[in-house]
C-alpha positions in Angstrom: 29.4 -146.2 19.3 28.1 -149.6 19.6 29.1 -153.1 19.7 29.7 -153.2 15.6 31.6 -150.1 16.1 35.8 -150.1 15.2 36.6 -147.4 17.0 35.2 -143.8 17.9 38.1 -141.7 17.7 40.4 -142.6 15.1 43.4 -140.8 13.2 45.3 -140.4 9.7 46.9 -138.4 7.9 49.5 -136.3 9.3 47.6 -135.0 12.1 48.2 -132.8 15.3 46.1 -133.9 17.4 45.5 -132.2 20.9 42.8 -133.6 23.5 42.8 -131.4 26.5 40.2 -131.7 29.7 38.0 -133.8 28.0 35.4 -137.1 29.8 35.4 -139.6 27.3 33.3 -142.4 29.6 30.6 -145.2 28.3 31.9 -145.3 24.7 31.4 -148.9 23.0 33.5 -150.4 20.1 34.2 -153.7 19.1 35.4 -156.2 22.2 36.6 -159.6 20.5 40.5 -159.9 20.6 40.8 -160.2 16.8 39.0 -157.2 16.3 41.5 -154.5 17.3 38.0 -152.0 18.6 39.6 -149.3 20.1 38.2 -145.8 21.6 40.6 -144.1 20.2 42.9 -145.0 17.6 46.1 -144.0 16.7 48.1 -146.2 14.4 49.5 -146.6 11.3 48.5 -149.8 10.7 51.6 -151.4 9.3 55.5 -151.6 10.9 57.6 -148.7 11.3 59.9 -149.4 8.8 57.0 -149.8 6.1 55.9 -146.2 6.1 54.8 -146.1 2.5 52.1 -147.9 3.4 50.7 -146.0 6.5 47.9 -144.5 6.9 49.3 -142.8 9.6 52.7 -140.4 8.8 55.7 -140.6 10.8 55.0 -136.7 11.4 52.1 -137.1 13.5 51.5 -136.3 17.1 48.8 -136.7 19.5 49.2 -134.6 22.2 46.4 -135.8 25.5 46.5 -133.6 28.5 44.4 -133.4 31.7 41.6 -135.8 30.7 39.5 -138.9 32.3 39.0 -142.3 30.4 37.3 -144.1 32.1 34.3 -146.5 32.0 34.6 -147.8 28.6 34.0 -150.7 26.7 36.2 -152.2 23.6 39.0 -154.7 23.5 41.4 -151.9 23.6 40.5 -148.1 25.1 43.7 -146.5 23.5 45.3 -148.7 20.4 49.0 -146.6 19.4 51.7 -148.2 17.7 55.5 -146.8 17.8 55.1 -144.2 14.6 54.0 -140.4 14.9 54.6 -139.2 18.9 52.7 -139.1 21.6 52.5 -137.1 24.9 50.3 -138.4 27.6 50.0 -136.1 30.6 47.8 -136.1 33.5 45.3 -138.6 32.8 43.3 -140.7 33.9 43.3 -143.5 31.8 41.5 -146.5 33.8 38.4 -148.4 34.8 37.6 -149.3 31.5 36.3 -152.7 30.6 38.8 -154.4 28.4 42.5 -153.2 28.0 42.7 -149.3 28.7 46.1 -149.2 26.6 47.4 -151.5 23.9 50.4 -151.4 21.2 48.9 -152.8 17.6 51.5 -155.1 17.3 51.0 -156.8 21.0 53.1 -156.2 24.4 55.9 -153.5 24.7 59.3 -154.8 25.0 60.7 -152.8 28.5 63.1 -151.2 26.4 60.6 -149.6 23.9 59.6 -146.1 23.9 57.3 -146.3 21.0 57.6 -142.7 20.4 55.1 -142.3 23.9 56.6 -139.2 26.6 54.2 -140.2 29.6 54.0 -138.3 32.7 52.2 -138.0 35.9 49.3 -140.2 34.4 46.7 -142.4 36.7 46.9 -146.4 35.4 46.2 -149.5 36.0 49.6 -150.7 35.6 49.6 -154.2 36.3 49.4 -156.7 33.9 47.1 -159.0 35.9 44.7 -156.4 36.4 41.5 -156.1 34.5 41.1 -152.4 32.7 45.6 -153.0 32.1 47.2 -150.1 30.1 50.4 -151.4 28.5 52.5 -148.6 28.1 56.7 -148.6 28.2 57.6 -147.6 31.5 60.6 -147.4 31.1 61.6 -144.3 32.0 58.3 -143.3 33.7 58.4 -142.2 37.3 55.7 -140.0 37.9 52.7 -142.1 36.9 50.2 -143.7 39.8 49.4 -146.8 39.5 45.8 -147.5 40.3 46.1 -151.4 40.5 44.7 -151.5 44.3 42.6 -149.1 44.2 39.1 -149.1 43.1 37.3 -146.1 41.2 34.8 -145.1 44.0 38.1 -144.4 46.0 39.3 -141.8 43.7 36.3 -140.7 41.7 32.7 -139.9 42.2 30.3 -142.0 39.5 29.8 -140.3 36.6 27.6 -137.1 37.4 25.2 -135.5 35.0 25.1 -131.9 32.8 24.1 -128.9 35.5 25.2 -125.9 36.8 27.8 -127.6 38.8 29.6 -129.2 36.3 29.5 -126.5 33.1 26.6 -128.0 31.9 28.2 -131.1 31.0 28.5 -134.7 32.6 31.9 -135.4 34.5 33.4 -137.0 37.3 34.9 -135.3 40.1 37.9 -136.7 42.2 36.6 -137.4 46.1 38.5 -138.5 49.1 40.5 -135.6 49.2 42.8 -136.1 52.2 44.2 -139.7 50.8 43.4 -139.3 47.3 47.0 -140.0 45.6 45.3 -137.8 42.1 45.8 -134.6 43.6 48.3 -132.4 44.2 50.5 -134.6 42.4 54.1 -132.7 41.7 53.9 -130.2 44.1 57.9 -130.9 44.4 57.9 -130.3 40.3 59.7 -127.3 38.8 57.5 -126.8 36.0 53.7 -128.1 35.9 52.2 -129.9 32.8 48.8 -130.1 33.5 45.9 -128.1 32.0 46.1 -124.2 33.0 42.3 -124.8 33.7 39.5 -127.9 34.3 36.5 -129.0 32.1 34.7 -127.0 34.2 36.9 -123.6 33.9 38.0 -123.4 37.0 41.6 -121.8 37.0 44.5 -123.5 39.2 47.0 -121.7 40.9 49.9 -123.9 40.7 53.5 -123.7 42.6 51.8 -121.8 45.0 53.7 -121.4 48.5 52.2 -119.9 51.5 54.8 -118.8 53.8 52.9 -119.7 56.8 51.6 -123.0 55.5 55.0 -124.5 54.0 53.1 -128.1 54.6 51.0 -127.6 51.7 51.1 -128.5 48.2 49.5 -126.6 45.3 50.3 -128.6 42.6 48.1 -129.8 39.6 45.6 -132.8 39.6 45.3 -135.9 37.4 41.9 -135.7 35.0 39.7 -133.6 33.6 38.6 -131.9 36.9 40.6 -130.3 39.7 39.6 -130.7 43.4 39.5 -127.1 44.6 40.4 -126.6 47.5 41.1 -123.8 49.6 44.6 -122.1 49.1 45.0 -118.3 50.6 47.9 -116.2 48.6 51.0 -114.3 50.0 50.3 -110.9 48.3 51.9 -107.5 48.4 50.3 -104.3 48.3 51.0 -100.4 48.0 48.4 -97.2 48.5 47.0 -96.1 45.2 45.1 -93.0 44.6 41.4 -93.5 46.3 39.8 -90.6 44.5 40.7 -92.6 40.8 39.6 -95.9 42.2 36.1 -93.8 43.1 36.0 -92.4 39.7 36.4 -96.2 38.6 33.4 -97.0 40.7 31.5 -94.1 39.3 32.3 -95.3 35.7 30.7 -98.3 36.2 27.6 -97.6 37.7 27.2 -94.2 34.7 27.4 -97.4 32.1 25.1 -99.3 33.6 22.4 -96.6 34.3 22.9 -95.6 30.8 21.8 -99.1 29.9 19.0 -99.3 32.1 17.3 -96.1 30.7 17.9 -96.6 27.1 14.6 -97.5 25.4 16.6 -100.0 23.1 18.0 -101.8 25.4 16.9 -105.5 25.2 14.2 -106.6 28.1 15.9 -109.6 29.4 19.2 -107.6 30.2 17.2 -104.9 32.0 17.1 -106.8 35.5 20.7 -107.8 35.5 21.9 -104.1 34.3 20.0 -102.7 37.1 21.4 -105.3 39.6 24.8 -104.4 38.5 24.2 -100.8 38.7 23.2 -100.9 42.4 26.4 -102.7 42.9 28.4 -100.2 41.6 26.0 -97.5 43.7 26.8 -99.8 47.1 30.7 -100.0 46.0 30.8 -96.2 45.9 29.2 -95.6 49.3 31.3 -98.3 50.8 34.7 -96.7 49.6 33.6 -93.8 50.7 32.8 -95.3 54.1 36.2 -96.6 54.5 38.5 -94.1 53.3 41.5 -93.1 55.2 45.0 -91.7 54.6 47.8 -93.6 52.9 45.3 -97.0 53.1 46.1 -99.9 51.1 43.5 -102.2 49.5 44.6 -105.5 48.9 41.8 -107.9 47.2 42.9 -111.3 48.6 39.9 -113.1 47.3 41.3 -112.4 44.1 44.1 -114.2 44.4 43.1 -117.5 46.0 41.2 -120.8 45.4 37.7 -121.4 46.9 37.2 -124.3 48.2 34.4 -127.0 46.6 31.7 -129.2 48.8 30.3 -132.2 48.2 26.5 -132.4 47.6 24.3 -134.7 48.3 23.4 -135.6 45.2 27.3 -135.9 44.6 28.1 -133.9 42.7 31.0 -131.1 44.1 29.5 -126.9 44.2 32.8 -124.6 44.2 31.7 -122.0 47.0 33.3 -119.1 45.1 34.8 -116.2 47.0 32.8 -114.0 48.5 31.9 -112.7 52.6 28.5 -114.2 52.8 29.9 -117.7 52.3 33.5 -117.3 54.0 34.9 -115.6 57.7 38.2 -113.5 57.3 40.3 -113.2 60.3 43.1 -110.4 60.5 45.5 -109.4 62.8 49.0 -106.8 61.6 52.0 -108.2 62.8 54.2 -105.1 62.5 56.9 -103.8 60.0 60.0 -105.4 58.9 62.2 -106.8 56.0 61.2 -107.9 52.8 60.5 -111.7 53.8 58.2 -113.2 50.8 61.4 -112.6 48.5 63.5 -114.6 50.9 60.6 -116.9 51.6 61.7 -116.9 55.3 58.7 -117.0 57.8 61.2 -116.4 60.5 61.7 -113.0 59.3 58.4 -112.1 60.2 58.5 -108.9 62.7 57.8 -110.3 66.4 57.7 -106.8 67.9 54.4 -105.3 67.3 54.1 -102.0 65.2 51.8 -99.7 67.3 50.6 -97.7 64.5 49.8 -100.1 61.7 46.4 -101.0 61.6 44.7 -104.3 59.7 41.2 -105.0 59.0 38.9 -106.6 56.9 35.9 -104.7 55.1 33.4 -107.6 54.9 31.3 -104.9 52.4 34.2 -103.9 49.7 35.9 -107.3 50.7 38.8 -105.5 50.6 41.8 -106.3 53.5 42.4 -102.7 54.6 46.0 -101.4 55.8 46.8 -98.2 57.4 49.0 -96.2 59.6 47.6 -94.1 62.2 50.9 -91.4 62.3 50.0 -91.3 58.6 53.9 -92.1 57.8 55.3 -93.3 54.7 57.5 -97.0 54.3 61.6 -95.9 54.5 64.0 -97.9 52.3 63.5 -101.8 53.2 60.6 -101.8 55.2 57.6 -103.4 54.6 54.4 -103.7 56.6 52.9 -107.0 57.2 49.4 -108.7 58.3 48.7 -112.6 58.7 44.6 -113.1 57.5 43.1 -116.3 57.8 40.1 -117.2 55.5 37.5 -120.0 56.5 34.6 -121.1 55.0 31.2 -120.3 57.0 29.6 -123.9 56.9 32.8 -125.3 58.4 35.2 -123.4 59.9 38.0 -125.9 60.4 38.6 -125.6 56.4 40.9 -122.6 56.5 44.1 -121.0 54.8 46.4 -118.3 55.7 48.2 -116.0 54.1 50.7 -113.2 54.2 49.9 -109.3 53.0 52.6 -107.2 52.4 52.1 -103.9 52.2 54.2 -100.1 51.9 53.1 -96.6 51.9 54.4 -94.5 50.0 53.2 -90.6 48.7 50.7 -89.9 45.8 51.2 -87.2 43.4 48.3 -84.5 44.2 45.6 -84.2 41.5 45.7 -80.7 39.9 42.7 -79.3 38.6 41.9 -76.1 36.8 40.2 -73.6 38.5 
């Protein structure tokens, strides 16, 4: 838009409107007071009891989750009135030159709802405050107020399209350690946000480590998360290594069937081969580490890397994976079930002298195994505490909890 423009985004009808992990920054509408230019617009231009002349119906709903506005400029950012409902969750709704938030027919009475359910949103929520979003706070008390505190405390500047950021400009939150946008409602019993960022990077929310009770996992206000990294408490059991081979072997048939069909397309050729030999290497490292009754437990699976600021500010997840991150292991012994009890002090303190823990930097795989070949009785449960820590600092680390049993596998029959 432009400085003639009403609004950008603007609603009628009977819509159902839902706006999830979205950057809507340095948008321009109309900035006199008697103008009413919004960025987005959702009203029904006329008073609630007057419905027959709406252009908005009383059936509507705008539903805005997980997003950043921010760093626009129009006498109002979002214009609502009190018809149709609204859900405003997780946003960052601030910085924006004007008002960021505005009813149509001026200020909200403190016993209003106008139809809005707000929660855990970031706001400038004082009235003296330029970039004000007038909302009835009534009954909100999980939004942040961002009155004291300035954008380049919370947020980077606006950073452009690259392969950092999906390919499309965003901000990313900063200041991790005293950020009040992250990790908002780690106490919550239920988690609103988006199940994933602008970027598509997943969050793992609720998580508790048993040896980390400290930490917080819960979701971030915005459009992006600040990953960060979070080991898992996982449990494990021996599976049948000759199927998990044959799985291997699957994979690396496929892809040399790719790679030496003539019709196979010239720009896939390079990455079919390179996924081939990783199939090949994969083979000759299960091989290489097979042993009786051994569990494999994938705990890069289920954690969250950990992202790093560049210079150029903008923040590079460093996924998963043994060249970038150190894994430290050692087996505690065997014991009770204590993730279900969530009890760290049921841990085993004697040591079990036959349970063996390591870490197979090749199949990145976390390796369990008994050396008397035994199976788990009834109840017990074999654990090891592993520490993961990225390479170019070591002092960002998490630690987690593998559970493990063994148990027998059916032999594989074959006909003669």
């Amino acid at each position: 838009g432009d400085a003639s423009s009403s609004s950008i985004l603007e609603f009628c009808g009977k819509p159902n409107v839902k706006i999830y992990t979205s950057t809507i920054a340095h948008n321009t509408a109309k900035t006199a007071t008697s103008s009413n230019g919004s960025i987005i617009k959702f009203t029904a231009d006329s008073y609630p009891d007057s419905e027959d002349t709406s252009i908005l119906s009383s059936a509507s709903s705008l539903d805005m989750t997980s997003n950043t506005i921010v760093n626009n400029t129009a006498f109002t950012t979002f214009l609502y009135d009190s018809i149709g409902s609204k859900s405003l969750n997780y946003n960052i709704l601030a910085y924006n030159e004007g008002l960021s938030c505005r009813h149509l027919l001026g200020g909200v009475g403190p016993e209003e709802t106008a139809g809005i359910n707000i929660n855990f949103n970031a706001l400038i929520k004082s009235a003296t405050t330029k970039s004000f979003c007038d909302l009835p706070y009534r009954n909100d008390t999980t939004s942040i107020d961002l009155s004291t505190y300035s954008q380049s405390s919370v947020m980077t500047t606006m950073q452009p399209a690259d392969e950092y950021s999906a390919f499309m400009p965003m901000y990313f939150l900063n200041n991790v350690a005293t950020n009040p946008l992250i990790d908002v409602d780690t106490d919550s019993n239920s988690f609103g946000c988006s199940a994933s960022d602008q970027r598509g990077v997943s969050g793992l929310f609720n998580k508790e480590l048993l040896l980390e009770d400290d930490r917080g996992n819960g979701c971030e206000v915005g459009s992006t998360w600040a990953s960060q990294l979070f080991a898992s408490d996982i449990t494990g059991t021996n599976t049948s290594q000759v199927t998990e081979l044959k799985n291997y072997e699957a994979q690396r048939d496929a892809y040399k069937e790719l790679v030496d069909d003539a019709n196979t397309e010239e720009k896939f050729l390079n990455y079919y081969k390179i996924r081939q030999a990783e199939a090949e290497q994969n083979i000759e490292n299960l091989k290489a580490s097979r042993r009786y009754r051994q569990v494999y437990i994938d705990i890069f699976a289920t954690s969250t890397p950990q992202e790093v600021a560049q210079p150029n500010g903008v923040y590079q997840i460093q996924h998963l994976d043994s060249s970038l991150y150190n894994v430290e292991v050692e087996a505690l012994g065997t014991g009770p079930d204590v993730l279900t009890n969530n009890n760290p002090e049921d841990l085993p303190t004697e040591k079990d002298s036959a349970l063996r823990c390591e870490w197979d930097s090749k199949l990145q795989q976390l390796l369990l195994y008994r050396t008397d070949g035994k199976i788990s009785q009834s109840g017990d449960y074999s654990y090891c505490k592993y520490t993961i820590s990225i390479k170019s600092d070591p002092t960002i680390k998490s630690t987690g909890i593998a559970q493990a049993t063994f148990s027998n596998i059916a032999p594989i029959a074959n006909d003669d």
